[in-house]
N, C-alpha and C positions, 0 to 999 in steps of 0.2 A: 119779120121783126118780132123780137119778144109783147108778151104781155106787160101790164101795168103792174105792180107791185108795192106791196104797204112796207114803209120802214118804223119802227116805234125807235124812238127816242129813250134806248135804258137806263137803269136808275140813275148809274153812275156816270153818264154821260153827255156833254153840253150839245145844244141842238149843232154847233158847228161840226161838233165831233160826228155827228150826225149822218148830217150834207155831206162830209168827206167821205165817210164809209158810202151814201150810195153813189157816187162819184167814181169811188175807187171801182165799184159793183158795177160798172157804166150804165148808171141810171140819172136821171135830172129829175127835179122835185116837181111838180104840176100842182101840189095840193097839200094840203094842212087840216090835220082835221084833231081835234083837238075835244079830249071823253073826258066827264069827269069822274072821279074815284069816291063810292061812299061806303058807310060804314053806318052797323045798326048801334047804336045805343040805346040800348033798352028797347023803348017802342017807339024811338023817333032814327030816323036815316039820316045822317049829317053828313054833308061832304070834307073831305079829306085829301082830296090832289086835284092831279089832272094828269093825265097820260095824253101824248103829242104823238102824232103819227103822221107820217109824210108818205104823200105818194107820190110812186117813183114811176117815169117814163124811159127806156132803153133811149141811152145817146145816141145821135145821130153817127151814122160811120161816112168820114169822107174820102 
């Protein structure tokens, strides 16, 4: 059976649209992990997003 694999969630994409792409991949989610995004201004680091990344497990084959 395959390895684990990370899906990121892209810019322009809802987390559904997500799920279905690893789905489509036959992969199922296990896990959520969830980075934030920062940015310097001047001499301070401010945050700025968040980037979502799911990890994927190969479906089961019956």
């Amino acid at each position: 059976m395959g390895k684990k694999q990370l899906f990121e969630v892209l810019e322009n994409e809802s987390i559904n649209d997500c799920l279905n792409r690893m789905k489509a991949q036959g992969f199922r989610p296990v896990g959520r992990i969830e980075r934030p995004i920062f940015k310097e201004e001047g001499s301070d680091i401010v945050p700025v997003g968040r980037k979502f990344l799911f990890e994927g497990k190969p479906l089961e084959k019956e």
